[in-house]
N, C-alpha and C positions, 0 to 999 in steps of 0.2 A: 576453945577449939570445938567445932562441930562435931560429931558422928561420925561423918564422912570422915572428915581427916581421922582419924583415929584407925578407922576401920583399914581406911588405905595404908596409913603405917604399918598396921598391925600385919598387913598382907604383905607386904615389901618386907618386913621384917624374917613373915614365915618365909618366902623365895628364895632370901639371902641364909639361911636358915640350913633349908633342904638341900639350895646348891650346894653348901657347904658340905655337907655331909655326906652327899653323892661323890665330892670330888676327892673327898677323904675317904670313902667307901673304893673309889678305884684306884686311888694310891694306894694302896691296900692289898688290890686282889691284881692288880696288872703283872707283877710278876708270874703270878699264877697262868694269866689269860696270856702272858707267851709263851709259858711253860711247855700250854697244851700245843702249842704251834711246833714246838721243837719236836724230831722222832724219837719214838722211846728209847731206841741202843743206845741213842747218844746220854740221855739221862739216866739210864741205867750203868752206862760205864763210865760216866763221872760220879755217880752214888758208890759205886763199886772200888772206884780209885779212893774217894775217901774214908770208905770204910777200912780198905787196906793200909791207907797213911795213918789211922786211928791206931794202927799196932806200935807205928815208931812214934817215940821223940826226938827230937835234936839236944843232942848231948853237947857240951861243950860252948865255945863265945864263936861269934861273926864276929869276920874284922869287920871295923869301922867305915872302912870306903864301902859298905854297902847300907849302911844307917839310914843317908839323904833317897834313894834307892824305895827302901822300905815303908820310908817315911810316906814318900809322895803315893806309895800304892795304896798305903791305907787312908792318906785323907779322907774325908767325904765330899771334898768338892773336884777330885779327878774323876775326869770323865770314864764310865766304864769300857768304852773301849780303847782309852788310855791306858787303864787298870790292865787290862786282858792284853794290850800292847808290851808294856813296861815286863809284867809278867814272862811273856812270852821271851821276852830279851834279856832277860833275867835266869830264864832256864835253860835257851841257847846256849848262854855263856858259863854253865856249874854245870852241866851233865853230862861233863866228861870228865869232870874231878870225880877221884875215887872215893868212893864212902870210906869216913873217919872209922880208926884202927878202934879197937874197945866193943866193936859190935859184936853178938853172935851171929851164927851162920841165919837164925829164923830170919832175925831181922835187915842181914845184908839182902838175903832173898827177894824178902818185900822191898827192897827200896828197889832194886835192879828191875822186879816187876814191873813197880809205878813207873819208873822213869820210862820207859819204853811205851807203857800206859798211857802218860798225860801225853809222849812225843805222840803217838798215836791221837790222840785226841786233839792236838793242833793245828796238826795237819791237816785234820778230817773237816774240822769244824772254820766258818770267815770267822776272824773274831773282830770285823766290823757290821754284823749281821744286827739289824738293831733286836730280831727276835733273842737272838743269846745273849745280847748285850743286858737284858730289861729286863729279862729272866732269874728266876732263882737258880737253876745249874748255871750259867752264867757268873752270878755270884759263887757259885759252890766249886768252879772249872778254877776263879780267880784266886777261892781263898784254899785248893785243893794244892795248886800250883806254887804259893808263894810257901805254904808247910813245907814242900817238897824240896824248894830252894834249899830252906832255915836247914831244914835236914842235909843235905848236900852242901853246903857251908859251915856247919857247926864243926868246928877241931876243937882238937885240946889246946888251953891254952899257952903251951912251952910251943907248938905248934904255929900260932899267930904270932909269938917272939922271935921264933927262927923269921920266918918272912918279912916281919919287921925290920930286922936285923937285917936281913939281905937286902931289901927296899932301901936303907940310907945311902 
């Protein structure tokens, strides 16, 4: 092999190289670049929401008919704004059950905040907007949202057995 060839490989090589790492450089930082597109309130009161869900945990089991639910939100191949869909119909349907008995008053407080919170922030926000969708509040709206669930479904477990019980 000549010179030439070599030389030209060597360059086709570095091209595929550089793209390479460009494109992994903006998978990277693209959440970032729609972050900045989104208005601050909105990123600051879903920073804000999770800060306050960071006080509670979920005590207690989910029944089981929410598993399949759970499951497909966390995949990694559902689409985000399937994610942020699923979500949203998800806390539709648990945010009028009342938070499990065994809480204190701090932490019923925080949750009755949140909940009025994220409902606030659903309304506010398309969640088929591809800037929210691609974004890290985005992510942070998604996984702010499903703690909030776990926590408003979490009972005790003689709790899950009555219902059970009633369900046959």
């Amino acid at each position: 092999m000549n010179n030439f060839a070599i030389e030209t490989m060597l360059i086709i090589l570095l091209v595929l190289f550089v793209l390479l790492i460009a494109t992994q450089v903006w998978l990277w930082l693209r959440p970032f670049a729609y972050d900045l597109r989104l208005p601050i309130a909105l990123k600051q009161s879903v920073r804000s929401l999770m800060t306050s869900l960071d006080q509670v945990k979920p005590q207690g089991v989910i029944e089981m008919r929410y598993a399949d639910l759970f499951e497909q939100i966390s995949l990694r191949k559902t689409p985000m704004p399937k994610k942020l869909e699923l979500v949203k119909s998800l806390f539709d349907e648990v945010k009028t059950q009342p938070v499990a008995k065994g809480r204190d008053q701090h932490e019923q407080e925080i949750i009755a905040v949140s909940v009025h919170q994220f409902d606030a922030l659903l309304s506010q926000v398309s969640l088929s907007s591809r800037t929210l969708c691609y974004s890290n509040t985005g992510y942070f709206l998604s996984a702010s949202g499903v703690w909030l669930c776990q926590i408003l479904l979490a009972k005790e477990e003689e709790a899950i057995a009555f219902v059970d019980e009633k369900n046959r």
